[in-house]
N, C-alpha and C positions, 0 to 999 in steps of 0.2 A: 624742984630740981633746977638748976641752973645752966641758962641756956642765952643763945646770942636774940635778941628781941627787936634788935634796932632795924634801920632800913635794909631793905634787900637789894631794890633796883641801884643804889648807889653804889654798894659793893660790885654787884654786877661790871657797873661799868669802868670803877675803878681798874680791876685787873683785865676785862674788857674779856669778859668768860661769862656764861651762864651758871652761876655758882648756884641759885639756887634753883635751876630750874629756869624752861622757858622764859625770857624777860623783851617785855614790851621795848619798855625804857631804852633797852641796851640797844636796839634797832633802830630807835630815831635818835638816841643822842649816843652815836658810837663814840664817844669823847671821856676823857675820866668827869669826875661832877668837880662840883668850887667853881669859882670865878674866873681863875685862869685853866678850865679844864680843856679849852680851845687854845690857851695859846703855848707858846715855847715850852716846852719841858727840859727842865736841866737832867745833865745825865746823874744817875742816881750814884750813891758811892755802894762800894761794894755789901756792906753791911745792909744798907737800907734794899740791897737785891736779895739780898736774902732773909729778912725780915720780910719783905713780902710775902716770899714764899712758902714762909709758914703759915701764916695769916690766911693765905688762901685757902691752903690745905686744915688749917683750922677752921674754915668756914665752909668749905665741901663736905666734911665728915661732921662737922655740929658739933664740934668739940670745943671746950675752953682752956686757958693757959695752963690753969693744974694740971687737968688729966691731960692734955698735951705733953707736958715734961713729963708727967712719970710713963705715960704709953713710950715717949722716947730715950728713957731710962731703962725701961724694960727690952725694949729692942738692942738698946746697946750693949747689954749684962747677956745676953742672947748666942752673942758668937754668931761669926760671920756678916754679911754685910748689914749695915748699921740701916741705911735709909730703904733698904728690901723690907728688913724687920718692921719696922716701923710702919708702911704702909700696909703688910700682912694683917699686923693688931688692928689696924684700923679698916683695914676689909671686915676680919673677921667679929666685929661689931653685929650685935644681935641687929640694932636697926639698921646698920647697913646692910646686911642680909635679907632684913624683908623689903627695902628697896629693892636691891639686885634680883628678889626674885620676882618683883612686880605685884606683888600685895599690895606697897601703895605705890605712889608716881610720884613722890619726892621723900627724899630723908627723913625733913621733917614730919610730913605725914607717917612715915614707920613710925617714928619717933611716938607719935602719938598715940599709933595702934597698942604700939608697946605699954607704953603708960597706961594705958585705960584695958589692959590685960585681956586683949584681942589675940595675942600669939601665945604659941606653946614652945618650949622647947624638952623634946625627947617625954612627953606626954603631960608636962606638968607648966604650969602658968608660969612665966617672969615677966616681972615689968620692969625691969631697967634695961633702958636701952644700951650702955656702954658693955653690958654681959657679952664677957668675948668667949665664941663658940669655938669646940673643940672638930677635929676628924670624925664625922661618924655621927656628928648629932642631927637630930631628926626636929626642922623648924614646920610648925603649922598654924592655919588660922581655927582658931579655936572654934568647938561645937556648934556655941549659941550663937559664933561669929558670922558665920558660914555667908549667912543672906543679910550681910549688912554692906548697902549701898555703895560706900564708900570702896570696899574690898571691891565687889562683883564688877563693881565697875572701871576699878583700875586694871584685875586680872583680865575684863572682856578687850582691852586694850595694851593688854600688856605685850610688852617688846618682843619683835620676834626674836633674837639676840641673846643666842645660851651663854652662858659663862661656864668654861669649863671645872669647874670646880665646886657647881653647884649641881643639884640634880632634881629637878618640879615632876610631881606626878601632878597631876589637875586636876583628876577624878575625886584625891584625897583632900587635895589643896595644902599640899605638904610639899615643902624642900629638905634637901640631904644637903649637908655640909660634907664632902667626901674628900677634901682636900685646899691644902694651903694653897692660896694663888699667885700663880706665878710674875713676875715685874711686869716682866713685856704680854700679858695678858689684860692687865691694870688699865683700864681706859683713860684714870685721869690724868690730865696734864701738869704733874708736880715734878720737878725738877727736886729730887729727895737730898741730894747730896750737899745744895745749898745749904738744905736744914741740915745737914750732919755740918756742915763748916761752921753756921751760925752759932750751934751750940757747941761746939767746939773751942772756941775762944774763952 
């Protein structure tokens, strides 16, 4: 399955955001990277601001160009606000739900729970992570999963920090997907509407 592989800390500092996760890098060289990441930055033209802003939001969620355009083909075929829709799909992302609900401590790591068929969803195994979940589905770490390191350890750490539109028992080690989440609930810092102009043109 195909997936972004390259450097992290560079991205990082590029948009000067923790994209994937706490970053060293980004603390001591708070600068974009390259040669001239210290000096002059010319103002960017409008297109390449928003070109960015995809790019980011495509490296937040682990997503690549394809399923980027069709999640934002689907969003727009949607009705109603185009760049709302759009981060909704990408909430609703099987791995990004077992991040958000602190099974693992970064995307990536869901990403891989998933794959390696560590979660359930509504009683039965899926390993794709791009599987976008519906109102009412019921996410779990699976049986055999239960007392594996990597889980007990992210949940004994995990955020105090509900999301209203998730719901964790912890006894079960199960979340409920009980609703679409709202914009301004959204923690991350994407500027949606850029992306609707970009691809707009």
């Amino acid at each position: 399955m195909a997936r972004y592989t390259g450097p992290k800390s560079k991205i990082s500092r590029k948009f000067n955001e923790e994209i994937f996760g706490p970053s060293k890098a980004l603390k001591k060289k708070a600068y974009p990277p390259g040669m001239h990441g210290r000096g002059r930055r010319k103002k960017q033209s409008e297109y390449a601001v928003q070109l960015a802003e995809k790019q980011k939001a495509k490296y937040i969620y682990g997503v690549l160009e394809k399923q980027f355009a069709n999640l934002f083909d689907k969003a727009h075929r949607k009705g109603g606000i185009t760049g709302e829709n759009l981060l909704i799909l990408l909430e609703s992302r099987l791995d990004n739900t077992v991040y958000r609900l602190g099974i693992a401590p970064t995307r990536r790591a869901a990403r891989q729970l998933v794959l390696h068929k560590h979660i359930t969803v509504n009683g039965g195994i899926v390993n794709i992570p791009s599987y976008s979940l519906k109102v009412g589905d019921v996410i779990a770490v699976r049986e055999k999963s239960k007392s594996l390191e990597a889980i007990t350890t992210s949940l004994s750490v995990r955020n105090a920090r509900q999301f209203s539109w998730l719901e964790w028992d912890a006894t079960e080690m199960a979340g409920k997907f009980i609703s679409a989440p709202q914009r301004d609930l959204i923690p991350e810092k994407i500027q949606e509407q850029l992306i609707v102009e970009l691809y707009s043109k």
